[in-house]
N, C-alpha and C positions, 0 to 999 in steps of 0.2 A: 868781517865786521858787519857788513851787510846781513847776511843769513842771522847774524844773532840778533841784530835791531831787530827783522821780521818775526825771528822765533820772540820777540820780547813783547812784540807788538801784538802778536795771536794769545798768549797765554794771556796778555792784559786785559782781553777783547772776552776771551772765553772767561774770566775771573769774571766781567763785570756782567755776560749773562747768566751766570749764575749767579750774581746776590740782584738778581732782579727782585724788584721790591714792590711789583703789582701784574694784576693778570688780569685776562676780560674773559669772563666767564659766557659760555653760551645759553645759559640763565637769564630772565630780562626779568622776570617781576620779583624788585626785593623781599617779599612775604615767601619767596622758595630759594634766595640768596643766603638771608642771615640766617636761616637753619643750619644751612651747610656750612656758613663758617663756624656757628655757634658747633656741630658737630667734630669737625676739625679742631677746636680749641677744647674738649672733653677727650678728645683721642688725644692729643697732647700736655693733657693735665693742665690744661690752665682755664682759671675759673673766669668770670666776666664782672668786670665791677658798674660799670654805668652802661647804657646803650639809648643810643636818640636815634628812633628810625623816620623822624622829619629831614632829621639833620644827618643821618646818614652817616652817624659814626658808633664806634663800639670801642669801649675801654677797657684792659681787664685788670685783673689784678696783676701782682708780682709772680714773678717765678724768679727760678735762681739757677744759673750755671756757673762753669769753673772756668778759670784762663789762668793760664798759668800760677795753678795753684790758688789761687787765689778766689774766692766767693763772691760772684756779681749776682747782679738781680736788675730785675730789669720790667716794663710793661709794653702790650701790644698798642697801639693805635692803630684801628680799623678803620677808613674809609670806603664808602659807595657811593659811585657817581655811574648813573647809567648803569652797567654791566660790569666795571670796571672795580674789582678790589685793591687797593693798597692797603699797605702796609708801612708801618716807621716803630722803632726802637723807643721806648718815652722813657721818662725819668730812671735812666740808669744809675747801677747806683753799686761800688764795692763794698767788700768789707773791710774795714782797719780795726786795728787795738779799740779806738773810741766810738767803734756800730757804724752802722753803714753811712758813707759819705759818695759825695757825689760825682759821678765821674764824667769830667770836660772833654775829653777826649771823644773823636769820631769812633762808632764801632766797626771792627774791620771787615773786610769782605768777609773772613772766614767766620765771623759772627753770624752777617748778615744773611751767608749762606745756608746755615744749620737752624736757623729758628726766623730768620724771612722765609728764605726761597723756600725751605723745607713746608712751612705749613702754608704757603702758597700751594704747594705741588700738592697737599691734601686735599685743600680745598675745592681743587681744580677736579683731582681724581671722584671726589664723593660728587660732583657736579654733572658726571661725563658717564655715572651710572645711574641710571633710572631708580633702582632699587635702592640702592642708598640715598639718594637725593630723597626719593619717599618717609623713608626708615628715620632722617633727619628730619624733615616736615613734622612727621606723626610725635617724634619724642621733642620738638622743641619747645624751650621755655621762654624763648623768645614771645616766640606768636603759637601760644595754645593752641590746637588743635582742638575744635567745636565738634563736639561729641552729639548726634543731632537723634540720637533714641533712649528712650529710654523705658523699661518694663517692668510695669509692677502689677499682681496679682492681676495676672493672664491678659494683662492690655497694655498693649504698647503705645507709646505716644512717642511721636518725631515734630522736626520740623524739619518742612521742606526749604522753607523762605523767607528771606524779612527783606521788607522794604518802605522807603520812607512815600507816604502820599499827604501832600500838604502841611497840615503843622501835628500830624500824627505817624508813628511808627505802627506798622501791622506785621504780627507775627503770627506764621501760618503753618499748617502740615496737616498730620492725620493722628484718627484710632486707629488701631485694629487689634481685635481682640481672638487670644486663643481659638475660644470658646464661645457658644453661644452666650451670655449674659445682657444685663442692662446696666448703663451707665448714665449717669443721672449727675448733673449740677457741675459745672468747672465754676470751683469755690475760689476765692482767693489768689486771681491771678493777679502775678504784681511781676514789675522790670524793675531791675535794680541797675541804674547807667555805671558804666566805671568811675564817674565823677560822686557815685555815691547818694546819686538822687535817686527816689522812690516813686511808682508810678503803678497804679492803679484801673483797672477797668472791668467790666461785665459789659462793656460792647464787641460788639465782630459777627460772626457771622458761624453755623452750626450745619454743616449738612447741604451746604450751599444757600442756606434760606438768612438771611440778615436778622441780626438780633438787637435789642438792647439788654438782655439778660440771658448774658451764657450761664450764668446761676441758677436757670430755670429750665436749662434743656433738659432734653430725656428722649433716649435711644436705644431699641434693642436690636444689639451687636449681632451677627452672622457669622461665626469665626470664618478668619482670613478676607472679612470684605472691611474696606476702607470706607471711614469716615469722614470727611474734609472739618476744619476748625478754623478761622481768622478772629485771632484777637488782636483789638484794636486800639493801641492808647494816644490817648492828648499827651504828649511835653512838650506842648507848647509852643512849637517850631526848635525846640534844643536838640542840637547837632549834638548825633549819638552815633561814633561809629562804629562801637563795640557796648552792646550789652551784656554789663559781667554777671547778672543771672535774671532769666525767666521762670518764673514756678506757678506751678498747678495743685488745687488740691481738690479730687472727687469727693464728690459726697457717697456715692458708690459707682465703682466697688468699693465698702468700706477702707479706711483708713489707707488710702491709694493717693501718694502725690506724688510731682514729678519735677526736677529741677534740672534746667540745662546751663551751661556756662560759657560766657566768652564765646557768640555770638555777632559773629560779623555782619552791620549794617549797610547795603546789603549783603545778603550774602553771596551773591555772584551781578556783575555789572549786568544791568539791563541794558542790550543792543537798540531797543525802543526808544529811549532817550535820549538826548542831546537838547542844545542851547535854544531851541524851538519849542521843545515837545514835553511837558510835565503828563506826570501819574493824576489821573482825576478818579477813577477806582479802580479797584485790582483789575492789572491788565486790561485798561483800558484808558485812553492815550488822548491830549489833545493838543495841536498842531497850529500855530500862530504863522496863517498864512500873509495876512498883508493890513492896509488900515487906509481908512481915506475919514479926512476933518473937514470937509467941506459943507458949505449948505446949513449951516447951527446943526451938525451933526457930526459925532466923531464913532465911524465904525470901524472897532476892531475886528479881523475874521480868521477860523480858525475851522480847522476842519477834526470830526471825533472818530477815532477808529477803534471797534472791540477786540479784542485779542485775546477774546476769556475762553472763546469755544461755545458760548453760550448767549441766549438774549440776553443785555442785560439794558434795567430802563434809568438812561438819566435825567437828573434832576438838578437844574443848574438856577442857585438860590441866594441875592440879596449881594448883588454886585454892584462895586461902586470902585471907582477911584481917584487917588490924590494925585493932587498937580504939584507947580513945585511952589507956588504960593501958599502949600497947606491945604488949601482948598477939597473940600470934599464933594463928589459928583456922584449921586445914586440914582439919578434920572436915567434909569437903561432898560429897555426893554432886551432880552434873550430868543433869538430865531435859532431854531435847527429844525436841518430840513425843510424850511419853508413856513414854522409853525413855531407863533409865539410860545413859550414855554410857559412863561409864569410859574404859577406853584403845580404847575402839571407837568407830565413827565413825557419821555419821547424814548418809545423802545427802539434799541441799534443792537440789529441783526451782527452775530460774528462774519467780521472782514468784508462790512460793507457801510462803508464810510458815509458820514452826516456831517456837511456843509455847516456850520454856527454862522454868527454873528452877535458881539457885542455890540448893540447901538444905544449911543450915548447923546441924549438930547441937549446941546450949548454948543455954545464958539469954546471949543477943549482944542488947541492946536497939541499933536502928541509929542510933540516933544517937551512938553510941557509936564507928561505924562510922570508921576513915578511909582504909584503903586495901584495896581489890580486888585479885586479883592473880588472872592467867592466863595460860595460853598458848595458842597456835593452832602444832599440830603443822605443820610449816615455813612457819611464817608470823614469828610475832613474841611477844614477851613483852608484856602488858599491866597497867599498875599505874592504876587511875583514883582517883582522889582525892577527887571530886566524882562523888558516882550522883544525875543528876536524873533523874527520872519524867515518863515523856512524859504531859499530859492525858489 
């Protein structure tokens, strides 16, 4: 009697690893998770009907299996947590004389085994191969895959980068053309957000030289040598984390334009950044080291580091900040380096850092403090809300 409890107790133990009903994938960022399961539910024929990837769930449609004779149907619920995929059985549902009704009953291991564990065990396996985890990225409909070239009459145009600086999005990359030619005017560039707003500009920068009328460049190409381009738009500070299209139109080469899609904002995390340190122009960084209110003085100080490769000159303009009275304080004079700025500018050598300072003339005690405001001379407007201090 003994030996059978045991043998009853093993096959109960091994029934229930198999209708296991989640896995932890060795996967961590869901933008390369829900491919592979959205691939795994395509290899299984079953379609997806809703998916929240804030909320970390995925629903699909019906599918339908047999039990003993009998017509069930049934839906996936997918969650992610961390690393972690589950699984559960939703709205099941058989067939009767009078169309499908709803079935009360738990579903059995042997259910749970053939259409849980089973497309657990795909998902895990398309996760555990390089190649296929790829193959799922590239074909999902989940999170598009940003197509970053594109070529028309013999000139190619990419983007290398987008990233947000102050209450402006910049979107950046190259020409490069077959052939020798001349390219003349980027006409009509517009962002179009996923939210369906439209966006506008002829500022950025051409060749590494700063513009306000990319409408008015003019270039002649070397084939195979690269061109650099930053366009630059205001929305206003509108958190954009996916631009559903950017478009170009040349004035030449004749009837040459170029549209990209579904664009990720950024599009790769800058390491540069954190709770201290904002973009003040392209790669090029400023650091909120400490503050003293003393003396009818409140200086903010901050240190500026380039990281473009190149000189570049800033120009730090028309700062002021609110208290939490409302109160508005533009009585600031700008040091870097040792040297009041005003409307003049202060060139900073690549990787070699310029000490600033906000000095702010009143009794401002900072915790008083809530909002910063400045500008970077063709760059962007910046309003920070939160000044933390790097250690």
């Amino acid at each position: 009697m003994k030996k059978i409890k045991v043998l009853f107790l093993s096959v109960f133990l091994t029934s229930v690893v198999c209708a296991q009903e989640s896995v932890t994938l060795s996967l961590t960022n869901p933008v390369q998770i829900w491919p592979v399961v959205e691939a795994a539910l395509q290899e299984s024929g079953v379609g997806i009907s809703s998916f929240n990837a804030s909320a970390g769930l995925l629903q699909t449609s019906s599918f339908e299996y047999v039990v003993l004779m009998v017509k069930n149907r049934a839906k996936y619920k997918i969650t992610l947590s961390g690393s972690v995929i589950a699984i559960e059985l939703t709205d099941r549902e058989y067939s009767s004389q009078s169309g499908w009704v709803s079935n009360p009953l738990p579903a059995s291991k042997s259910i749970k085994e053939k259409y849980i564990s089973a497309l657990l065990k795909k998902i895990e396996a398309i996760s555990q191969q390089p190649s296929l985890t790829e193959l799922a990225i590239k074909n999902s409909k989940l999170f598009p895959v940003f197509k970053g070239s594109d070529s028309q009459n013999g000139l190619t145009m990419t983007i290398t980068s987008t990233r947000v600086i102050g209450n402006k999005i910049m979107v950046s990359g190259q020409f490069v053309a077959s052939n020798n030619m001349e390219i003349r005017s980027m006409n009509e560039i517009n962002l179009i957000s996923k939210a369906g707003t439209q966006f506008k500009t002829d500022d950025g920068s051409f060749a590494g030289k700063e513009t306000g009328y990319l409408s008015q460049i003019s270039q002649s190409m070397e084939a195979d040598i690269p061109v650099s381009y930053d366009a630059l738009f205001d929305v206003n500070g509108e958190k954009i984390p996916t631009i559903k299209k950017f478009s170009v139109k040349m004035y030449r080469p004749d009837n040459t334009s170029f549209a990209f899609y579904d664009i990720p904002v950024p599009m790769e995390t800058d390491p540069n950044l954190n709770e201290s340190t904002i973009e003040i122009y392209k790669n090029v960084y400023l650091t909120f080291k400490k503050q003293e209110d003393t003396g009818g003085h409140l200086k903010i100080y901050f240190l500026i580091e380039n990281k473009s490769g190149k000189n570049r000159k800033i120009e730090i303009q028309d700062v002021s900040l609110i208290d939490s009275n409302g109160s508005k304080a533009d009585d600031c004079k700008v040091f870097i380096a040792g040297e009041e700025t005003a409307y003049n500018n202060v060139e900073a050598e690549p990787e070699v850092p310029l000490a600033g300072i906000f000095d702010f003339t009143g009794n401002i005690p900072f915790n008083t403090v809530k909002v910063l405001k400045f500008k970077t001379r063709w760059t962007a407007d910046f309003s920070v809300k939160k000044i933390v201090f790097q250690p």
